[in-house]
C-alpha positions in Angstrom: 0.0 0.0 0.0 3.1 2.4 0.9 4.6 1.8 -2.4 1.1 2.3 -4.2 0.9 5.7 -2.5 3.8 6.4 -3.3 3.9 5.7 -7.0 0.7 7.5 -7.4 1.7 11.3 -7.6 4.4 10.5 -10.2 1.7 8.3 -12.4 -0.7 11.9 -12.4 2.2 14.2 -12.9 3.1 12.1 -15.7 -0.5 11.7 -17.3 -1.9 15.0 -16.4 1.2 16.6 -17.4 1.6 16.1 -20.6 -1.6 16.6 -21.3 -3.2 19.6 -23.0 -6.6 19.8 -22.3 -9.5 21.7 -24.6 -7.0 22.3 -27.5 -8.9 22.2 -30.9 -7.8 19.6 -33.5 -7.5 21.4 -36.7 -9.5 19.3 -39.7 -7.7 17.0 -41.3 -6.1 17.3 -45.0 -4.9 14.4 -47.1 -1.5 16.4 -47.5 -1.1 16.6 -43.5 2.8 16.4 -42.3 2.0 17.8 -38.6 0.7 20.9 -36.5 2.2 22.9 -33.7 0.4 23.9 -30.6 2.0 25.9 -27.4 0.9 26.6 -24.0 0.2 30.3 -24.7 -3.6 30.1 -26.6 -5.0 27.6 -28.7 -3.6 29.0 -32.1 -2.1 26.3 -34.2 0.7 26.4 -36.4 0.0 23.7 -39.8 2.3 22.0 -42.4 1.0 20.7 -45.3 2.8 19.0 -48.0 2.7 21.0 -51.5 1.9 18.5 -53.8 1.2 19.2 -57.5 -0.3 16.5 -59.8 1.1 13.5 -57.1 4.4 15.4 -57.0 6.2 17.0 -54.5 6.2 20.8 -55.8 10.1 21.9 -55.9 9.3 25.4 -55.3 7.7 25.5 -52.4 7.5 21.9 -50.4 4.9 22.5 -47.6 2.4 25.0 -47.0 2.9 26.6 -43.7 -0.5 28.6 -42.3 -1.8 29.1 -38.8 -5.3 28.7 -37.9 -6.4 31.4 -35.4 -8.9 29.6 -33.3 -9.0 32.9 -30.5 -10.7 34.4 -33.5 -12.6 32.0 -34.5 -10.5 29.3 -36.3 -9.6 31.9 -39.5 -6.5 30.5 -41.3 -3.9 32.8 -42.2 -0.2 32.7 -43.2 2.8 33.0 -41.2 4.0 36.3 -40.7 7.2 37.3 -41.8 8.6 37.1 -38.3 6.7 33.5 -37.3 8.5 32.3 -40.6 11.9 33.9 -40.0 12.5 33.7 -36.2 10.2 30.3 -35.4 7.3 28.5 -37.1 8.9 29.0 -40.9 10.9 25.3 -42.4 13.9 25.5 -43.9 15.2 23.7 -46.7 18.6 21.8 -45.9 19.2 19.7 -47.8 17.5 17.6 -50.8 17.5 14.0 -52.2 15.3 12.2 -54.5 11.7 11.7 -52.4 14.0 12.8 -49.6 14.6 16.5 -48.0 15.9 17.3 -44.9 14.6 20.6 -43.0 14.4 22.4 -39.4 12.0 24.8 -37.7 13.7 28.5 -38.2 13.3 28.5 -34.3 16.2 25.7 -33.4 18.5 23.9 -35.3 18.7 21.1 -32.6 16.4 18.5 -34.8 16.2 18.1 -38.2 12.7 16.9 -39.9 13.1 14.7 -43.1 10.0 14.9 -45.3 9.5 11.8 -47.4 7.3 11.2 -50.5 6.5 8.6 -52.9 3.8 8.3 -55.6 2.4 4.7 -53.2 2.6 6.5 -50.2 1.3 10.3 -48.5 3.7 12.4 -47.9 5.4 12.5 -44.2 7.7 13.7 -41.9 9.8 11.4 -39.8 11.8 13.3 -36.8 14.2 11.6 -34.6 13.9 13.0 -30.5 15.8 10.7 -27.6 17.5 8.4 -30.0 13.6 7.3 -30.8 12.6 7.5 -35.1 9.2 8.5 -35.6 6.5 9.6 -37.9 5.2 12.9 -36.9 2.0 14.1 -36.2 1.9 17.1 -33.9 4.3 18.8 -31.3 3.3 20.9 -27.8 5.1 23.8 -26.7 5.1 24.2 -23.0 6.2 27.9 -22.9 7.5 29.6 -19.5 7.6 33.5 -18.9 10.9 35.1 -20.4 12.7 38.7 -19.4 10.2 41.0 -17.8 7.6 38.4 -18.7 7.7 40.0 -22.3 9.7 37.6 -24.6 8.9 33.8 -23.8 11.1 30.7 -23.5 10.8 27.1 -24.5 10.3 24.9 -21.5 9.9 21.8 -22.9 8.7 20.5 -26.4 6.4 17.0 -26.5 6.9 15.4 -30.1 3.7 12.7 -30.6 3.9 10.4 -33.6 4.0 7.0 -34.3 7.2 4.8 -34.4 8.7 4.6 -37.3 9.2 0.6 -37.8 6.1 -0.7 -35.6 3.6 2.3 -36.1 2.7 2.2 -32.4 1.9 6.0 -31.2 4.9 7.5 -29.5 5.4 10.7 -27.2 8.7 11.8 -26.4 9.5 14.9 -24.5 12.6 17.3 -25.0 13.0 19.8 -22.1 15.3 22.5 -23.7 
């Protein structure tokens, strides 16, 4: 019974914690990589692959939007600072069916967006040494200088795994 009691507060810290509870699930697309949510509101940050005909498009890879759901879900585009400083991807490097990209905000993980004509297009990630398909990622923000500019607490990554497709959470605290 001691041990029970004992084990209890670290199973709800773990459960309850990671958890993020009322946060709209924007619809879903058949070009869908993944969507970014953070602690701040409920406005979500989408990627969308860019696909012309079947094909990846060249140009421009992924659409990248927000959907503003404290006014009432509109979708909009990144703005030219969300782009530069944080949300925006950023082509590395490219390979046939096979380009390698990271958030503008850290260049800590690298995303690798695969296509081909059998398949959707997707976005494998790998966080703690763990490969997995990407479907969305939290940001647990925590009051910055003067409570003005924000900092990244930790980042929860939730996917699947990339060989079994089981669903995965892993957690990087920066």
């Amino acid at each position: 019974m001691e041990i029970m009691l004992s084990v209890l507060p670290i199973y709800f810290c773990l459960f309850f914690g990671y958890s993020q509870s009322d946060y709209p699930k924007p619809p879903h697309t058949a070009t869908r990589l993944f969507y970014i949510q953070h602690s701040n509101n409920h406005n979500t940050y989408v990627y969308d692959a860019n696909l012309k005909g079947g094909i990846m498009d060249s140009t421009q890879l992924i659409n990248e939007y927000r959907i503003i759901y404290t006014r009432n879900g509109i979708k909009k585009p990144l703005s030219a600072i969300q782009r530069k400083l944080a949300y925006g991807m950023i082509l590395l490097d490219t390979k046939p069916d096979l380009f390698k990209l990271r958030l503008a905000a850290t260049n800590k993980i690298s995303f690798y967006l695969v296509h081909d004509e059998s398949a959707r297009a997707r976005i494998f990630v790998t966080v703690n040494e763990h490969k997995m398909y990407l479907d969305r990622m939290f940001v647990q923000l925590k009051e910055g200088f003067l409570g003005i500019i924000n900092k990244v607490d930790y980042v929860l990554f939730y996917g699947e795994d990339y060989n079994s497709g089981q669903p995965v959470l892993e957690k990087v605290t920066l």
